[in-house]
C-alpha positions as CSV (number, residue, x, y, z in Angstrom):
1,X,-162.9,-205.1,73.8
2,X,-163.7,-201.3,74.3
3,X,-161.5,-198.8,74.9
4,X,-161.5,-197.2,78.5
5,X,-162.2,-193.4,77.6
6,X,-159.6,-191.3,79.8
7,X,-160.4,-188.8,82.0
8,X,-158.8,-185.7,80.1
9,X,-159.1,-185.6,76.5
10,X,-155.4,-184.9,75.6
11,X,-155.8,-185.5,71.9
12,X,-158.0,-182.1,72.1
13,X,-155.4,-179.8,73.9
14,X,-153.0,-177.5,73.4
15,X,-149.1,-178.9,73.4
16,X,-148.3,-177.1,76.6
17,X,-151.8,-178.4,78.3
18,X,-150.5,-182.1,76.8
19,X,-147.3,-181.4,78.4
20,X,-148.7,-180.7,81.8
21,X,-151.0,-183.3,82.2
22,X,-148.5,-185.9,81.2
23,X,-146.2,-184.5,83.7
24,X,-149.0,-184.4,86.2
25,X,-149.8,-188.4,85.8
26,X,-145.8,-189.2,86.1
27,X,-145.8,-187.2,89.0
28,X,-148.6,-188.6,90.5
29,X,-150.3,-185.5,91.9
30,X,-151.0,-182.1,90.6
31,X,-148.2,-179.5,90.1
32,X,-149.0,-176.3,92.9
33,X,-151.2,-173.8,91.2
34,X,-148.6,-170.8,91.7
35,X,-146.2,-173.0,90.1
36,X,-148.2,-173.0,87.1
37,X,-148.6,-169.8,86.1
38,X,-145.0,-169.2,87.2
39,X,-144.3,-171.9,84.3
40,X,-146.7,-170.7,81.6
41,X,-145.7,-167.3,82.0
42,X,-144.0,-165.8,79.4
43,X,-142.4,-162.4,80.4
44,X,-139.6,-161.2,82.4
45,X,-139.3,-164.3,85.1
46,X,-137.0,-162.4,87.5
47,X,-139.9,-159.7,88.4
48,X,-142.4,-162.4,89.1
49,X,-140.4,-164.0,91.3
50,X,-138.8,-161.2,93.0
51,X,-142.7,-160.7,94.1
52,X,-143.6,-164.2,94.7
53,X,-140.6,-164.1,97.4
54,X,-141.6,-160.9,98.6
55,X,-137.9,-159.9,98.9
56,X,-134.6,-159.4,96.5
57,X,-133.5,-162.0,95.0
58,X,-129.7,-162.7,93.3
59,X,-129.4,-164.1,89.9
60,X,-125.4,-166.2,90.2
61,X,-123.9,-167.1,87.0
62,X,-122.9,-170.5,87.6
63,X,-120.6,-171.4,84.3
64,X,-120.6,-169.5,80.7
65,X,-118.4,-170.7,78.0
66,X,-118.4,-169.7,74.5
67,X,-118.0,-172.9,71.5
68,X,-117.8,-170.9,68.3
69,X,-120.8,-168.7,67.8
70,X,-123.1,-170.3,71.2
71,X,-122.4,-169.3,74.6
72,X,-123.3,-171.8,77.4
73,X,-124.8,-170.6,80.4
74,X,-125.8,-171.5,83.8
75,X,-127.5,-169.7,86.6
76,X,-128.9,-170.1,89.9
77,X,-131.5,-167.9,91.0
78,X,-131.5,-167.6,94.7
79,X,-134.1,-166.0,97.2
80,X,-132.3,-163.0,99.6
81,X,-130.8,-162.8,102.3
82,X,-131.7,-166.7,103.1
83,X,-129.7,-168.3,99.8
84,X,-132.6,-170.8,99.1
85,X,-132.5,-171.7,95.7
86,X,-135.8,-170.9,93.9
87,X,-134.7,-172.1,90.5
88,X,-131.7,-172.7,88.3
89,X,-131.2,-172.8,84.4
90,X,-129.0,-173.7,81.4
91,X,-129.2,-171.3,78.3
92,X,-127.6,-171.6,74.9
93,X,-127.3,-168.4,73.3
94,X,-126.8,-168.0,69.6
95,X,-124.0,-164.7,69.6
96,X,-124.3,-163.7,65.9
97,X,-127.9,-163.2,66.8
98,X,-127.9,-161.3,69.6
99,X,-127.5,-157.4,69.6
100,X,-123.6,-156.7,70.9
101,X,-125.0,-154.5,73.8
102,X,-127.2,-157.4,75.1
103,X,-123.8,-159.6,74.5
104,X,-121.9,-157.5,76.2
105,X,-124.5,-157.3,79.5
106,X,-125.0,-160.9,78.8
107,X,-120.8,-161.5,79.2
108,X,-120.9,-159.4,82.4
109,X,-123.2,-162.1,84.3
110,X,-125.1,-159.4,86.6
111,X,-128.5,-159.9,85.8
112,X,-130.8,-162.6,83.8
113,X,-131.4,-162.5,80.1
114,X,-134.9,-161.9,79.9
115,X,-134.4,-158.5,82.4
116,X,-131.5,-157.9,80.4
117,X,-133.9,-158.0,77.6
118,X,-136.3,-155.8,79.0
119,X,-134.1,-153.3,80.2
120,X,-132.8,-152.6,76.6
121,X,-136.2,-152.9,75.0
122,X,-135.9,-155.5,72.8
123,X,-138.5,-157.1,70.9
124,X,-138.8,-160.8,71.0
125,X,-141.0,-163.8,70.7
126,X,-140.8,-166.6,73.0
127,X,-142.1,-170.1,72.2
128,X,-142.4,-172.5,75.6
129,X,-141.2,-175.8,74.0
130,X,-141.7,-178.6,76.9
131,X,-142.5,-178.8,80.4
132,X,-141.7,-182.0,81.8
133,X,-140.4,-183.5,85.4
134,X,-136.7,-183.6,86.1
135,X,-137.1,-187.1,88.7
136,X,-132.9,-186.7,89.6
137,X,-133.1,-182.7,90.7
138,X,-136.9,-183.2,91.9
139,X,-137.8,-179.9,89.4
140,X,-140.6,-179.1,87.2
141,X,-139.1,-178.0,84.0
142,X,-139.1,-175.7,81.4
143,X,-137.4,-175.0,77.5
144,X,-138.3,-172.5,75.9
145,X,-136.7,-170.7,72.5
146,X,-136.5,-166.5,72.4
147,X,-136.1,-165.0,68.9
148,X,-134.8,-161.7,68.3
149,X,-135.9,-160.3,64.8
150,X,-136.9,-163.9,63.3
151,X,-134.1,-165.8,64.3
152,X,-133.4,-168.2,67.3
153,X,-131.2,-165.9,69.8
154,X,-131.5,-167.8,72.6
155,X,-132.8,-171.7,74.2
156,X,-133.9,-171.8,78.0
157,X,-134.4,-174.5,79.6
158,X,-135.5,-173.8,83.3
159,X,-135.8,-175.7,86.6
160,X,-137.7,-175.3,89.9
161,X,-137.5,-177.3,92.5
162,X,-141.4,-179.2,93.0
163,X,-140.4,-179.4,96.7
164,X,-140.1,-175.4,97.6
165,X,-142.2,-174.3,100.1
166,X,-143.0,-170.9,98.1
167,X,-145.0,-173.2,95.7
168,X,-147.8,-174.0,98.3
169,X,-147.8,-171.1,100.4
170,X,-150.6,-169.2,98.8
């Protein structure tokens, strides 16, 4: 019996390409182009957003708690003056890793890590680990790893709701 060739190749992509057309077929339709690229990006997500929205948006530090050397974090990003929540995430920061002044701003809870990070100019690599389809919270998801000199600093894993209106509105 022969083998029914599929329609994408996936053995020939990348692992994020892989990633997204897997999540695609469990979805069922295709994820909203300005969703993409606000999911394969890889700089400062706040600033995007902030234009996508066209307004200010607040960055709400939901929980942090510190076990040892990692510090737990949650946040909700939400869109200005309305309060619709454009995406949320959980973050496990390595502390012996992480310059103290980026810590410190970190601790305070005022603003994201990666503006936090660009706003102190450091250098770092991120690596987008997964993007997959979160069926309880109805998100398109993201993890991704930041290192600071070398070593892990910092795991992201990020959620945005499939269902926001922002997301098909271009």
């Amino acid at each position: 019996m022969k083998r029914k060739k599929p329609a994408i190749d996936i053995y020939n992509l990348s692992t994020l390409l892989k990633a997204l057309v897997k999540t695609e077929a469990k979805l069922g339709f295709k994820i909203p182009p300005l969703l993409l690229v606000v999911i394969i990006q890889n700089g400062v997500l706040e600033s995007i957003l902030q234009l996508l929205v066209r307004n200010a948006i607040e960055v709400n530090v939901v929980s942090q708690r510190e076990s040892g050397s990692v510090l737990y974090r949650k946040i909700c990003v939400r869109k200005k003056p309305e309060g619709v929540v454009i995406m949320h995430a959980e973050s496990r920061i390595e502390t012996k890793n992480l310059p103290t002044v980026l810590l410190d701003r970190i601790f305070e809870g005022e603003k994201g890590i990666g503006s936090l990070i660009e706003n102190l100019r450091i250098e770092t690599f991120r690596d987008i680990k997964n993007i997959g389809f979160d069926r309880r919270q109805r998100a398109i998801y993201r993890t991704y790893d930041i290192y600071i000199r070398t070593h892990l600093a910092i795991t992201i894993k990020e959620y945005f709701p499939i269902d926001l209106p922002l997301w098909y509105s271009w």
